[in-house]
C-alpha positions in Angstrom: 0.0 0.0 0.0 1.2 3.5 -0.8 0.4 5.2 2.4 0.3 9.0 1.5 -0.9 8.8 -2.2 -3.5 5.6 -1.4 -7.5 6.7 -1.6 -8.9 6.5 1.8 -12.5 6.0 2.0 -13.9 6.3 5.2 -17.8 6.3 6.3 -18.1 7.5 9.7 -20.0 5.5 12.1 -21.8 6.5 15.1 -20.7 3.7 17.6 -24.3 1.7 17.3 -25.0 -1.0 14.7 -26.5 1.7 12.1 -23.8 3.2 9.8 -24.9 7.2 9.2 -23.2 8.2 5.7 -22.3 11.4 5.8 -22.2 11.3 2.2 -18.7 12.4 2.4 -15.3 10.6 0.7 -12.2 11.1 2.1 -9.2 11.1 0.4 -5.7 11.1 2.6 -4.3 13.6 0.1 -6.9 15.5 0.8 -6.7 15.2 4.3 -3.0 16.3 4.3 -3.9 19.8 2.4 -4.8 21.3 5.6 -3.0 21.1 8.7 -4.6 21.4 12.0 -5.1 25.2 13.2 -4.4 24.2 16.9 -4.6 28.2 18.7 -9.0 27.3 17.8 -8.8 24.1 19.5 -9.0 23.7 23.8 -5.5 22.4 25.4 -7.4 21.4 28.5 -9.0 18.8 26.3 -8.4 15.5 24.4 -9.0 13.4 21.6 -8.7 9.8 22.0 -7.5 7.7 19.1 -8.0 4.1 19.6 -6.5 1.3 17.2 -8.5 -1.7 17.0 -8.0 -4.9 14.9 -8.7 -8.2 16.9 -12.6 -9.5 17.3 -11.4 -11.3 20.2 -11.0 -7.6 22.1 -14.2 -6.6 21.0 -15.9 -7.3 24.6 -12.6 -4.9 26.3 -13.4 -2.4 23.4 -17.0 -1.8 24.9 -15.3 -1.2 28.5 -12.4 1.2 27.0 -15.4 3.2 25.2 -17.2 3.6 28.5 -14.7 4.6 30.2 -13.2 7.2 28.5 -16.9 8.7 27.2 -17.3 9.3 31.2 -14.7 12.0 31.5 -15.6 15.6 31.3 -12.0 16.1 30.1 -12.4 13.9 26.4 -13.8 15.4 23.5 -14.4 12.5 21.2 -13.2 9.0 21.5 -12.1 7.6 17.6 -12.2 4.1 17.0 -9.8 2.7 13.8 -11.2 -0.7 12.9 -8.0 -1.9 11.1 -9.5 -5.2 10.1 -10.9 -5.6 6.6 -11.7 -9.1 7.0 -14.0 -8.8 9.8 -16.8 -6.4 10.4 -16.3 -3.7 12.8 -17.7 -4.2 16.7 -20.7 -2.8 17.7 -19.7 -0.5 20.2 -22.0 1.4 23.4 -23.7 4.7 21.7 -22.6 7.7 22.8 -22.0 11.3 21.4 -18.8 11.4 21.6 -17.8 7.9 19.8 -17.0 7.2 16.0 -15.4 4.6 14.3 -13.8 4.2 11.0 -13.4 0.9 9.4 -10.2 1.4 7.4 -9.5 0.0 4.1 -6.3 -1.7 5.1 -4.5 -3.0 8.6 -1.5 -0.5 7.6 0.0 0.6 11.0 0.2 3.8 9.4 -3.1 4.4 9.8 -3.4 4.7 13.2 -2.0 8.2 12.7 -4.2 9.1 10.5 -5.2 12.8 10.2 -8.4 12.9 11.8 -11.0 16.0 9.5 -12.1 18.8 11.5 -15.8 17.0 12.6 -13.8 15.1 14.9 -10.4 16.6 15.9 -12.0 19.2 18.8 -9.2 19.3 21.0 -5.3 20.3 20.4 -3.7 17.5 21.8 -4.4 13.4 21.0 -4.1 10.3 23.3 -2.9 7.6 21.1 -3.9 4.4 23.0 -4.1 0.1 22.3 -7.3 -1.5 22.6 -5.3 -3.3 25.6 -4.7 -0.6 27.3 -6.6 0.9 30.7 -5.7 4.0 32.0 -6.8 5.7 35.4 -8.9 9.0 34.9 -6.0 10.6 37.0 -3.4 9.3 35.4 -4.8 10.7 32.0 -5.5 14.5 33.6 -1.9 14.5 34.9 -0.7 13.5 31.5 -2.6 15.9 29.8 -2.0 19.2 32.2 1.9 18.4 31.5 1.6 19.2 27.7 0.8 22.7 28.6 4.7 22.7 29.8 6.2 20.7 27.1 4.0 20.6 24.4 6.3 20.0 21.3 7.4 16.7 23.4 6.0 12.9 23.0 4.3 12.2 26.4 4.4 8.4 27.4 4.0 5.8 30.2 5.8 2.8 28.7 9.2 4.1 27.8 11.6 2.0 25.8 15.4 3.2 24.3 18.0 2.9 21.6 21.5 2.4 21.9 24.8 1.7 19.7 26.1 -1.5 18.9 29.9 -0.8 18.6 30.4 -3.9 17.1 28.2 -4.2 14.6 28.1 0.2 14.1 24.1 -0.2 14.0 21.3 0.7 17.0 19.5 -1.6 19.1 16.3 -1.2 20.8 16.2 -2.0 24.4 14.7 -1.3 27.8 17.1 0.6 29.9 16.9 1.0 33.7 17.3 4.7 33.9 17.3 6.5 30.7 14.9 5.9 27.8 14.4 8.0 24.3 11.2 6.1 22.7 7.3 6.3 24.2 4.9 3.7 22.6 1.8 4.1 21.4 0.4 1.8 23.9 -0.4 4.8 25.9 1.0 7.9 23.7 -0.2 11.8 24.0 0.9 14.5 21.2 0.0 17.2 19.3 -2.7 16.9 16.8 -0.6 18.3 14.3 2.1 15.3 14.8 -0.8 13.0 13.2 -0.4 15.2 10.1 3.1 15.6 10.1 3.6 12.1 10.1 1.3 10.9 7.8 2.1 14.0 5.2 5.4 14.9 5.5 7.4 13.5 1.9 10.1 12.8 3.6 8.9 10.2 5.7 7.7 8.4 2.5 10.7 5.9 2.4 10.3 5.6 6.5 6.7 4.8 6.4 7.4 2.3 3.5 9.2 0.3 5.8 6.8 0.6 8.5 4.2 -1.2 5.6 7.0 -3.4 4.6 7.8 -4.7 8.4 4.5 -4.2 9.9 5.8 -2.8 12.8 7.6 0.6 13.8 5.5 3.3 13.2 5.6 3.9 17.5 9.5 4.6 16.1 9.1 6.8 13.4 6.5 9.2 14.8 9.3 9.0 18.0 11.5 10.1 15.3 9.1 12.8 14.3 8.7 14.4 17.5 12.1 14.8 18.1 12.9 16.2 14.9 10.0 19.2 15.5 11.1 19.3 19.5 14.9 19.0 19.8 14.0 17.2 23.1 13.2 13.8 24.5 9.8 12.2 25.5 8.6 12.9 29.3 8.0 9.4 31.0 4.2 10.0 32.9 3.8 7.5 36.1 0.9 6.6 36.8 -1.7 3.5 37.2 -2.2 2.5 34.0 -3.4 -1.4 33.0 -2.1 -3.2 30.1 -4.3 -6.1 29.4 -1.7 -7.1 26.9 1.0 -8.0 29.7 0.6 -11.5 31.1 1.3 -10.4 34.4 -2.4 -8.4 34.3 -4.3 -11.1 32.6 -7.5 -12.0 34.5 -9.1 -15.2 33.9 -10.4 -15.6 30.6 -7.8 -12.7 29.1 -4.8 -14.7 27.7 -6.0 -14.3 24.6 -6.0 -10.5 24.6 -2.0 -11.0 25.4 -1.4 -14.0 22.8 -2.2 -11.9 19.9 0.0 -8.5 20.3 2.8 -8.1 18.2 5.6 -7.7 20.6 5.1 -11.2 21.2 6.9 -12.3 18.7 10.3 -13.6 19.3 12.2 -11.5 16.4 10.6 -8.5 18.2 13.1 -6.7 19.3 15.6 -7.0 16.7 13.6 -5.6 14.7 12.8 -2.9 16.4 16.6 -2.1 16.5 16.4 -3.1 12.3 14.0 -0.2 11.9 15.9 2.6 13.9 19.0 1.9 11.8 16.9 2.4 8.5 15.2 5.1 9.6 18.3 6.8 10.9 19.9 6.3 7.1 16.9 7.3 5.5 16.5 10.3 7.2 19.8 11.2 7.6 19.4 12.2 11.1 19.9 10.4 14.3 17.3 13.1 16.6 16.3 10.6 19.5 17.4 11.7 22.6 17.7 10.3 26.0 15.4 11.4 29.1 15.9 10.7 32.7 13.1 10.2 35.2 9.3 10.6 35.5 6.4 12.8 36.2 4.3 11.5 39.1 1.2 12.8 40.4 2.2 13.2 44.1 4.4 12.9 46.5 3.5 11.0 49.8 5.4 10.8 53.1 7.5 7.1 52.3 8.7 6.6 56.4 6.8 3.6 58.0 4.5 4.2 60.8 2.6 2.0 63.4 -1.3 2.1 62.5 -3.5 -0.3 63.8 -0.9 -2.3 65.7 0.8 -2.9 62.0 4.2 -1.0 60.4 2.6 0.2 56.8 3.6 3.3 54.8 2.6 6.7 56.3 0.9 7.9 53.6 -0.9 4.7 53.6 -4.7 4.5 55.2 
């Protein structure tokens, strides 16, 4: 698929079994003519952007929908059915819910440049169909953009390094440093969705992202850092990733079976796609941050309550 000149049709839903046409064809070219104007859009808002793909999350969809349609703080709540092959869930009604089946499972799509009806807010939450976040969590992330706005905001932080040997870059966890966010949990700029997606330059980069099926967390990391100069800010908070075997419930190992970083060749190519995307680009403008942003601070000494030795701050 050619990512920036393919036609993109896209009927918007309203999230009940009724599609509403709004007699309207988009084409991505299109979309990219017009760049988001974001001094008319709220920055005490959001937009949640939600790739979906597997039936077999369908039933954690409907939560995720409810969930974030409850807070005062999100504008609209975009669902990307990225599975041809299989129709598209039918999801809770609410105002503030769409979804677009997309004509392909391209991971490129899931930074596609949402049209004015439905981009109302000047920042985006990027998020997995896997993924839980608290409400407070969210807020904390979002009233931290107002500070570093031109910055990739995260909570699942992951890094590059050089292999001296072998003069390429790896991609790795590092205990206390990190340079890459994923989109498992991912807040931006609205205009970073149009940048990526539009930008010519990134035609070779997001070829490889169709080629590998896998990267594109990387190269709109890349982006970001090209428009910032700076590193992503690493938000703590409680945040559940269904994904992670470790918070599987009963009856959820299939929600973890099916990711992508499952696979054994992962990471490797991960570190593959940094490398290419470094030589295509010509820049290397990933760089390292230290730390993390958390809500609150709490008095950590241990006190006696209730004839037991528990955290002070702890009821």
């Amino acid at each position: 698929m050619t990512h920036h000149c393919s036609f993109l049709l896209l009927f918007l839903f309203i999230s009940t079994s009724t599609a509403v046409d709004l007699s309207t064809t988009l084409n991505i070219s299109d979309l990219c003519l017009y760049s988001p104007n974001l001094s008319s859009l709220p920055s005490d808002r959001l937009t949640v952007l939600i790739s979906a793909y597997h039936p077999s999350r369908s039933t954690l969809l409907r939560r995720l929908t409810i969930s974030y349609s409850s807070l005062p703080f999100i504008t609209s709540i975009v669902i990307l059915w990225s599975n041809p092959s299989s129709p598209p869930p039918t999801l809770p009604p609410h105002p503030k819910l769409h979804l677009i089946p997309l004509p392909s499972s391209s991971l490129n799509l899931r930074f596609l440049p949402l049209p004015s009806p439905l981009l109302l807010s000047r920042f985006i939450a990027i998020a997995d169909d896997d993924i839980s976040p608290s409400p407070h969590s969210l807020s904390l992330a979002l009233s931290l953009l107002s500070r570093r706005p031109l910055s990739l905001l995260g909570f699942f932080p992951r890094s590059h390094a050089l292999d001296l040997h072998s003069k390429s870059w790896i991609y790795t966890l590092h205990p206390d440093r990190y340079s890459i966010v994923l989109t498992k949990l991912m807040l931006l700029r609205a205009d970073y969705l149009h940048k990526y997606s539009c930008w010519n330059k990134l035609t070779p980069a997001r070829a490889v992202v169709d080629r590998d099926r896998n990267c594109e967390d990387i190269l709109m990391n890349f982006v970001a850092a090209m428009e910032s100069g700076e590193g992503p800010l690493l938000v703590g908070g409680r945040v559940r990733d269904y994904g992670d075997p470790r918070n599987r419930g009963k009856g959820e190992t299939e929600i973890g079976r099916v990711g992508l970083s499952s696979r054994k060749e992962h990471w490797e190519s991960r570190g593959n796609c940094i490398t290419e995307f470094h030589r295509l680009l010509g820049v290397m403008p990933l760089r390292y941050s230290y730390g993390k942003v958390v809500g609150e601070i709490g008095e950590q000494g241990v006190c006696r309550k209730a004839g037991k030795l528990v955290l002070c701050d702890q009821d």
